[in-house]
BALOBA-1460 file (C-alpha; in Angstrom, 3 decimals):
// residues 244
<rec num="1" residu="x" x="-4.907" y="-17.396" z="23.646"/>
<rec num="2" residu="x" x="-1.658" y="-16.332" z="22.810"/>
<rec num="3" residu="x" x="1.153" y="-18.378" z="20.275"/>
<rec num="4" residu="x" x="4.933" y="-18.217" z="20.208"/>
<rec num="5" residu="x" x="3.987" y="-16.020" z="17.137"/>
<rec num="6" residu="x" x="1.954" y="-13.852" z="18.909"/>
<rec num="7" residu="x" x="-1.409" y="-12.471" z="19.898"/>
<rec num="8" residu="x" x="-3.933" y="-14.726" z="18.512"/>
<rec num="9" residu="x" x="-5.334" y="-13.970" z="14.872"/>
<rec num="10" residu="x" x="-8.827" y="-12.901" z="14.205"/>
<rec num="11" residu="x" x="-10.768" y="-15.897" z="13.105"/>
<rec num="12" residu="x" x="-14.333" y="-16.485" z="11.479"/>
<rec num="13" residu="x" x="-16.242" y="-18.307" z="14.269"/>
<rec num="14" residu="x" x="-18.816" y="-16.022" z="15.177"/>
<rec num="15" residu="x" x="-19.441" y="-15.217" z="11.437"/>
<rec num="16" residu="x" x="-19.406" y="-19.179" z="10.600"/>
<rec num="17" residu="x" x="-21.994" y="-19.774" z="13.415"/>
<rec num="18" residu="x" x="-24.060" y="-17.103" z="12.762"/>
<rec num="19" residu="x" x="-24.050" y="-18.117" z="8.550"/>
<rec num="20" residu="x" x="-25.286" y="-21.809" z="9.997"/>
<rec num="21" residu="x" x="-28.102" y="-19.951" z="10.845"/>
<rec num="22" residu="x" x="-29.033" y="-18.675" z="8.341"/>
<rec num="23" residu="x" x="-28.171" y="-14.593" z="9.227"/>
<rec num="24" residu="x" x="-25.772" y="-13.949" z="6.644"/>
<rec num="25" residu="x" x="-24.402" y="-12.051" z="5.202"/>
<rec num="26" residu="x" x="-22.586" y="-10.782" z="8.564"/>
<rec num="27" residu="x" x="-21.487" y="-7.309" z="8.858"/>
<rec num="28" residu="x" x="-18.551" y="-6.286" z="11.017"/>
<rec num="29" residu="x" x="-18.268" y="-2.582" z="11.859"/>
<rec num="30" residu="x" x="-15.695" y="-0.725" z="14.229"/>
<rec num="31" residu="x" x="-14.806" y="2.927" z="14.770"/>
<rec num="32" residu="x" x="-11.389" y="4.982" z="15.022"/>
<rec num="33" residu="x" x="-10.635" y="8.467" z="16.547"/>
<rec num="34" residu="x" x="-13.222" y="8.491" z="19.471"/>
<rec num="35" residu="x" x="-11.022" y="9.598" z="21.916"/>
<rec num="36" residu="x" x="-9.202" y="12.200" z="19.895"/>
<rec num="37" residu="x" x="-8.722" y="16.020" z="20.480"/>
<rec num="38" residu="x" x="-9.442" y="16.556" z="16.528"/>
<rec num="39" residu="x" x="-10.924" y="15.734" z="13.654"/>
<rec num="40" residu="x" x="-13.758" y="13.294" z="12.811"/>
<rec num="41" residu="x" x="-14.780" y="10.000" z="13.752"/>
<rec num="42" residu="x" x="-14.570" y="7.325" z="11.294"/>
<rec num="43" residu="x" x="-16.298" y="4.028" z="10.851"/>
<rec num="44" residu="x" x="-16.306" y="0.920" z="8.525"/>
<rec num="45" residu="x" x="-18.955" y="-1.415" z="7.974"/>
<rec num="46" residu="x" x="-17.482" y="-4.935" z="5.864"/>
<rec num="47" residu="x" x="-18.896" y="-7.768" z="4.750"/>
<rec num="48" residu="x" x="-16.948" y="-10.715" z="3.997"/>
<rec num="49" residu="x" x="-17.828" y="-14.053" z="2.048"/>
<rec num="50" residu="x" x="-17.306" y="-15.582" z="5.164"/>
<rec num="51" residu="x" x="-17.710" y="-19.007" z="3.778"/>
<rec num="52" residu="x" x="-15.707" y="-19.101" z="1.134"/>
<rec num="53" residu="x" x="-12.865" y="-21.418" z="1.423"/>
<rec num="54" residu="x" x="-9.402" y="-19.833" z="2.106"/>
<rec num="55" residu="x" x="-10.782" y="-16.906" z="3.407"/>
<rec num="56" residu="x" x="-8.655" y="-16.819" z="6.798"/>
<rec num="57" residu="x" x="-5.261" y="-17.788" z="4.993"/>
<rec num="58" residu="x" x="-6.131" y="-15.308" z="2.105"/>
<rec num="59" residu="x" x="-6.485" y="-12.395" z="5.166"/>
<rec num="60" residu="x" x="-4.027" y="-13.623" z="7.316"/>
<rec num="61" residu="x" x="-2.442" y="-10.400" z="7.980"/>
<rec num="62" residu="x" x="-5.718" y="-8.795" z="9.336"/>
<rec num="63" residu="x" x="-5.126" y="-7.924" z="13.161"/>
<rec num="64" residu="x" x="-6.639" y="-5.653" z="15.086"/>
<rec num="65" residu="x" x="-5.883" y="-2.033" z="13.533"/>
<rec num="66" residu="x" x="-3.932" y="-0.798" z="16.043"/>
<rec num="67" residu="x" x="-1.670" y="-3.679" z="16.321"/>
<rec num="68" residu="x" x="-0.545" y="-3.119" z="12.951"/>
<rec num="69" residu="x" x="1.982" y="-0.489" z="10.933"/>
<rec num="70" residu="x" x="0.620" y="2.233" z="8.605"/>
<rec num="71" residu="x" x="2.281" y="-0.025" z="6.076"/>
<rec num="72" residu="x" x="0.708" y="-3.094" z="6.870"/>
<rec num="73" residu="x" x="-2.561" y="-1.258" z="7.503"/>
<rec num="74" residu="x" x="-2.631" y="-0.338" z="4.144"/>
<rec num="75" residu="x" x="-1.969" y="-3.711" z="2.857"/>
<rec num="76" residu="x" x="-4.488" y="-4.578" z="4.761"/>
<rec num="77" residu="x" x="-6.835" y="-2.885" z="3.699"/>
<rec num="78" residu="x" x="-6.588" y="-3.207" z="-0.320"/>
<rec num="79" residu="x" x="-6.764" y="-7.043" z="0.201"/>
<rec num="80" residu="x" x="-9.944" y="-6.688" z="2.066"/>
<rec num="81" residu="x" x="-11.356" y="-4.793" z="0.076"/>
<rec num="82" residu="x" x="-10.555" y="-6.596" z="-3.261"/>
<rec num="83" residu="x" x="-12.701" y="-9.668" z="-1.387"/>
<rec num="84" residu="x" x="-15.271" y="-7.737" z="0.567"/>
<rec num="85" residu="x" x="-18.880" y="-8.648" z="-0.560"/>
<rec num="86" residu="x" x="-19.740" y="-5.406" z="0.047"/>
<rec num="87" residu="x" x="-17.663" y="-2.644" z="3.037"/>
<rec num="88" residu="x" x="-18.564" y="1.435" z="3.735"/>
<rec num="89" residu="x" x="-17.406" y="3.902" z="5.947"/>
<rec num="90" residu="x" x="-19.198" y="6.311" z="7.950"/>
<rec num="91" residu="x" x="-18.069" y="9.653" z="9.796"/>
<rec num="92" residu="x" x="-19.242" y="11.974" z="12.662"/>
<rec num="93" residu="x" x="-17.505" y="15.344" z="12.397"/>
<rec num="94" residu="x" x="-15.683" y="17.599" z="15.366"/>
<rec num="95" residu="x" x="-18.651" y="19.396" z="15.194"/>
<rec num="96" residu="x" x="-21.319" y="16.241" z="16.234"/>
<rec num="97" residu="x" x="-18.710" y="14.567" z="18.832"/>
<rec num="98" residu="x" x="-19.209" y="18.292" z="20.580"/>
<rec num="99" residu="x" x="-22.931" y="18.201" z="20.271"/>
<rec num="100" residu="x" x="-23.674" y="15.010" z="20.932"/>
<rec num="101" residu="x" x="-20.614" y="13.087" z="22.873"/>
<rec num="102" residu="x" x="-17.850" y="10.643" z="22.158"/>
<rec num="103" residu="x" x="-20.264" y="7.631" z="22.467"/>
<rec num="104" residu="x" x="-23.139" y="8.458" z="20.518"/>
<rec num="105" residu="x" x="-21.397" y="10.373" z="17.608"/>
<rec num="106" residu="x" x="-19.217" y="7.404" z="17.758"/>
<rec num="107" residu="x" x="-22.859" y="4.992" z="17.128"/>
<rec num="108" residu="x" x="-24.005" y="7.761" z="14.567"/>
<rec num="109" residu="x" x="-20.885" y="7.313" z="12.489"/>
<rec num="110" residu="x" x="-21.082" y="3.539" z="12.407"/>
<rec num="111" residu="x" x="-24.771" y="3.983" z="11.426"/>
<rec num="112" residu="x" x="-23.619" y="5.975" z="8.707"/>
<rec num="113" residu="x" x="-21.345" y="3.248" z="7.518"/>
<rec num="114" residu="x" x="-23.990" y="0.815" z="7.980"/>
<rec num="115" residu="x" x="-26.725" y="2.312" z="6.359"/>
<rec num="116" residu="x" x="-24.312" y="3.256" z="3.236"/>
<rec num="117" residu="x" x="-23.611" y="-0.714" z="2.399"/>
<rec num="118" residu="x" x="-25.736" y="-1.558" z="-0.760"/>
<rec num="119" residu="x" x="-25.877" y="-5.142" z="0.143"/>
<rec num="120" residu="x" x="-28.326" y="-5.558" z="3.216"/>
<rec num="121" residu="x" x="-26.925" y="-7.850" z="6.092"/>
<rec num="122" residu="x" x="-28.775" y="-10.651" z="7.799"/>
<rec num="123" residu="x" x="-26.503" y="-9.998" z="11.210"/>
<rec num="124" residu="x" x="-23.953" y="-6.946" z="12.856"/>
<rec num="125" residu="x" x="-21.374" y="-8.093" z="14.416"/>
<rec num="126" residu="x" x="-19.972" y="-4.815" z="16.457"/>
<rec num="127" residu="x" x="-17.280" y="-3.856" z="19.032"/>
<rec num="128" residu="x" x="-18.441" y="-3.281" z="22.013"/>
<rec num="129" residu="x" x="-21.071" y="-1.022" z="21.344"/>
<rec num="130" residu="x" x="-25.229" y="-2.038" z="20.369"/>
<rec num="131" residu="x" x="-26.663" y="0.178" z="17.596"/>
<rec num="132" residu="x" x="-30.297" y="1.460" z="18.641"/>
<rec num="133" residu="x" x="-33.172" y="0.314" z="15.954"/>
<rec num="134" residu="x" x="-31.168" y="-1.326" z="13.669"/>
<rec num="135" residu="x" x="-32.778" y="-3.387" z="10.638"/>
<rec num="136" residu="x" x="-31.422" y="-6.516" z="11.802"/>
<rec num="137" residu="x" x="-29.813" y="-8.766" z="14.834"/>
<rec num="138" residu="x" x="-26.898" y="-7.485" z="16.255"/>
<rec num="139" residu="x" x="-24.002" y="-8.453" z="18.908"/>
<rec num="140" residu="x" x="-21.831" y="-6.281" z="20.677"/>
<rec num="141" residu="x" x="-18.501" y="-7.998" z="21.121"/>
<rec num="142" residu="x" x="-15.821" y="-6.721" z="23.531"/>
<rec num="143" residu="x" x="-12.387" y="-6.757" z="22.108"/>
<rec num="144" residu="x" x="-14.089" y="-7.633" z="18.817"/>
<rec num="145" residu="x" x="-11.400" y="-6.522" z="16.653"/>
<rec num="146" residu="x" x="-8.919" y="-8.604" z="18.075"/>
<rec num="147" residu="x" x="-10.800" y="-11.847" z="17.811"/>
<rec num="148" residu="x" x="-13.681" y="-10.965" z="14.512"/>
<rec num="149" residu="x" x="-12.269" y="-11.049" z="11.186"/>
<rec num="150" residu="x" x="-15.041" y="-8.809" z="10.302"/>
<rec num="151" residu="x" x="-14.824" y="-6.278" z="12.827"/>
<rec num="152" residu="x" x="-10.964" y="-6.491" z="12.467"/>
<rec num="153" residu="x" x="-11.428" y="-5.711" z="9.292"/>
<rec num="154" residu="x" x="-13.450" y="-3.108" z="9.553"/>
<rec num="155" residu="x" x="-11.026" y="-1.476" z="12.076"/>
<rec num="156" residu="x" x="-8.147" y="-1.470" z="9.162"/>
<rec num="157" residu="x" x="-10.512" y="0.500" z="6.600"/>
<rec num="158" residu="x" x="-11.615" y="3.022" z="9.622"/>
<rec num="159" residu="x" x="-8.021" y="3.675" z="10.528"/>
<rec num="160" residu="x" x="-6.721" y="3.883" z="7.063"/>
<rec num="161" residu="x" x="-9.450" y="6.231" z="5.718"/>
<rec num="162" residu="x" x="-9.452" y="8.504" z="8.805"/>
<rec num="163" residu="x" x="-5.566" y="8.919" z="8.767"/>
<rec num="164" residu="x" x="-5.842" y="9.716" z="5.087"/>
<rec num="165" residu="x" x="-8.363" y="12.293" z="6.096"/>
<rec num="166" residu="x" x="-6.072" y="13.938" z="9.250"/>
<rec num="167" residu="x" x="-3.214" y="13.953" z="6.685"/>
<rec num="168" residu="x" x="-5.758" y="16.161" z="4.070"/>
<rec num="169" residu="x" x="-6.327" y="18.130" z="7.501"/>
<rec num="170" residu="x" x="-2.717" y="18.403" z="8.088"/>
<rec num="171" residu="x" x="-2.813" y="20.502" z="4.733"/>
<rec num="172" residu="x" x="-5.258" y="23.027" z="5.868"/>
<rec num="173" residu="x" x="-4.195" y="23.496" z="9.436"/>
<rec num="174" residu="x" x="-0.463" y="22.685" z="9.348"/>
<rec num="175" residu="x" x="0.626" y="24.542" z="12.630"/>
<rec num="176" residu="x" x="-0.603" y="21.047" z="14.686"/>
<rec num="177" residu="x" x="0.767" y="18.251" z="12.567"/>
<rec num="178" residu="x" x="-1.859" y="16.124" z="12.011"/>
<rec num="179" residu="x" x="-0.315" y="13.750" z="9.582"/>
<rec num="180" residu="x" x="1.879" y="12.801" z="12.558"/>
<rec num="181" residu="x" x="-0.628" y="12.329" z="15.636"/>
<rec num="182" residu="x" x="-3.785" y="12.001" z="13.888"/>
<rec num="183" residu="x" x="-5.073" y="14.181" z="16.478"/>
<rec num="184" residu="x" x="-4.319" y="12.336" z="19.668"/>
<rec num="185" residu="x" x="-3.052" y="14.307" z="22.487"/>
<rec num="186" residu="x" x="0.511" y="13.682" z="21.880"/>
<rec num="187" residu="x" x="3.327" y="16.402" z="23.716"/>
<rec num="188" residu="x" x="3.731" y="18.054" z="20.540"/>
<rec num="189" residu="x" x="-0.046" y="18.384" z="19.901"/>
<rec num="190" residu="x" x="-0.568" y="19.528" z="23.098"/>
<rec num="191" residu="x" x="2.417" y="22.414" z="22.697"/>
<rec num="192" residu="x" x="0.974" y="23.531" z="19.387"/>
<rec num="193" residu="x" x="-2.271" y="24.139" z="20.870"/>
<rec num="194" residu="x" x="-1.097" y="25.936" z="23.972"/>
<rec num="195" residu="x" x="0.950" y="28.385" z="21.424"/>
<rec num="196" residu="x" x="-2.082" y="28.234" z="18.721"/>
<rec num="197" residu="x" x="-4.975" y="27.688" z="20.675"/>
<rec num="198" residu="x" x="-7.679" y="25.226" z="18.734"/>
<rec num="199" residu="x" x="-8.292" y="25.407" z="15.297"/>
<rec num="200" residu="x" x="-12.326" y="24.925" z="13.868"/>
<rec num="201" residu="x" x="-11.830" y="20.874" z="13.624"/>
<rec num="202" residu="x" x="-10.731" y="20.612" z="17.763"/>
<rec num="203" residu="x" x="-13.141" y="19.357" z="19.741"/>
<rec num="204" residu="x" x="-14.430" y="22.225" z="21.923"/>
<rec num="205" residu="x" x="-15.836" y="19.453" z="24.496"/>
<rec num="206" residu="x" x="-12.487" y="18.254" z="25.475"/>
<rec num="207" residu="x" x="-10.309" y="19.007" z="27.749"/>
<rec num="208" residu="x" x="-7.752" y="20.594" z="27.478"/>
<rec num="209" residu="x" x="-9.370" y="21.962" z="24.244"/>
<rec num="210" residu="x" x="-12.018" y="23.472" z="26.106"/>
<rec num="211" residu="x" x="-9.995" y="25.420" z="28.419"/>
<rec num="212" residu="x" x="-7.979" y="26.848" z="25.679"/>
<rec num="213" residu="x" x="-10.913" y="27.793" z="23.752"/>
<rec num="214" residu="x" x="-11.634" y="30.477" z="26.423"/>
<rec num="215" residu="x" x="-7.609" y="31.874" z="25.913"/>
<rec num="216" residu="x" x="-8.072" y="34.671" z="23.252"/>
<rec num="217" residu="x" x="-4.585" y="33.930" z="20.735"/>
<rec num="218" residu="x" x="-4.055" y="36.898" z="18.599"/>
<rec num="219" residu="x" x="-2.565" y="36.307" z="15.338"/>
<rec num="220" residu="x" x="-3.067" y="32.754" z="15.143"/>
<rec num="221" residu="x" x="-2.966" y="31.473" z="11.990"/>
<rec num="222" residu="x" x="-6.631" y="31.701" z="11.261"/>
<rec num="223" residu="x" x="-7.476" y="34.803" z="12.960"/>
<rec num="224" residu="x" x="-6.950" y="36.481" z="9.647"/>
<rec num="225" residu="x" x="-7.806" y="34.577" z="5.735"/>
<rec num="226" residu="x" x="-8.438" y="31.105" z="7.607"/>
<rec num="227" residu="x" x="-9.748" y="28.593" z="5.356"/>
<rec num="228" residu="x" x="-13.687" y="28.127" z="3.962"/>
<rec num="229" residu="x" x="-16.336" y="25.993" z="5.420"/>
<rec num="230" residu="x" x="-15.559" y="23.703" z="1.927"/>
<rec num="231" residu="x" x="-12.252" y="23.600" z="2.500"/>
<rec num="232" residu="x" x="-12.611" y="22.249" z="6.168"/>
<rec num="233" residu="x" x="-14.317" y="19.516" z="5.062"/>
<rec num="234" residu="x" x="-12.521" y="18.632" z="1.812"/>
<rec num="235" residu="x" x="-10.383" y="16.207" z="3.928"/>
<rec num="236" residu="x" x="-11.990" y="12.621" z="3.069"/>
<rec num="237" residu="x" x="-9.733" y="9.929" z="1.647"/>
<rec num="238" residu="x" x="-9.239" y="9.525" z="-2.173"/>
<rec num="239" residu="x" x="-11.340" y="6.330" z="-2.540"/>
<rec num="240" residu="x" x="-15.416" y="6.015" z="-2.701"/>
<rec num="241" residu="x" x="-17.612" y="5.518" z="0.728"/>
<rec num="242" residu="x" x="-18.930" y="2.057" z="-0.761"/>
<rec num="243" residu="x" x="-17.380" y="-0.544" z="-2.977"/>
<rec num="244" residu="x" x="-19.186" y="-3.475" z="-4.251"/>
């Protein structure tokens, strides 16, 4: 349903259902950067005290990540989580999306996420995608993140935390500009790696990453002094993986 103000918000019914149950607390986990040409894929898992009174007007700005500004995204995410019960991220490097695919690196990073929350949940409410062997019930919710305040919410801390991490990245490779396309196949991403050729953090699998991997470029700017294995992964965002 859509509003003279809008799409329409987010809301708790799924959560409130579920909690009538007796399954909560209810997770919500989402992922960001699957279908990238660099960097890592990032995952949230939040819980939410999902019957406390006010909730929905005290999170009313929480939309679906990608509906939102870097601003508001950021907003966002401080005020969920100064009332999450209990949120994590997750990650599957460049590395694992080439190994083992888009989808299931994208399931082993919100495993990750999952697995890192202290407080055990009763349910997992996740978009789109079912999590093999999990400890406890799960649904798989298309579009989740536009109608689950939990998996919206999740969405925001993914996003923020991986574009935190592709602006560290931006740092150490700073031929591609990162901080600018997060390491989507924009026009200028695409230029910089037909003049560069990939760096270690593209994804070799994709095209047209792959086909450019087989171009030799001489003096590219890590052919010579490029940066260490700790310094390719020193990218993660300035805030802990859990908060409770």
């Amino acid at each position: 349903m859509r509003g003279a103000s809008g799409p329409r918000r987010p809301d708790l019914r799924h959560e409130r259902r579920l909690a009538r149950h007796g399954q909560a607390p209810i997770a919500g986990l989402d992922e960001v950067g699957r279908g990238a040409l660099a960097g890592p894929i990032y995952a949230a898992a939040v819980l939410l005290p999902v019957e406390r009174r006010g909730l929905l007007q005290a999170l009313s700005h929480v939309r679906d990540s990608k509906l939102l500004t870097p601003r508001q995204r950021r907003h966002c995410a401080e005020e969920i989580r100064l009332l999450a019960l209990d949120w994590a991220l997750g990650e599957a490097a460049s590395d694992e999306v080439d190994r083992l695919g888009p989808l299931e690196a994208t399931r082993l990073a919100m495993r990750r996420a999952f697995d890192a929350l202290a407080v055990q949940p009763g349910h997992a409410l996740i978009d789109h995608l079912r999590l093999p062997a999990m400890p406890c019930d799960q649904t798989p919710l298309t579009h989740g993140d536009a109608l689950v305040l939990t998996i919206a919410a999740a969405s925001i801390l993914a996003k923020v935390a991986r574009d935190q991490a592709m602006e560290g990245l931006s740092r150490i490779y700073p031929t591609y500009g990162f901080s600018r396309h997060k390491g989507y196949g924009t026009a200028s991403h695409l230029e910089a790696l037909r003049r560069w050729g990939p760096c270690p953090i593209h994804r070799r699998s994709f095209e047209p990453v792959a086909a450019l991997s087989q171009r030799p470029v001489v003096g590219g700017p890590w052919s010579e002094g490029h940066p260490s294995k700790e310094a390719q992964t020193d990218h993660r965002p300035p805030t802990t993986d859990r908060c409770t």
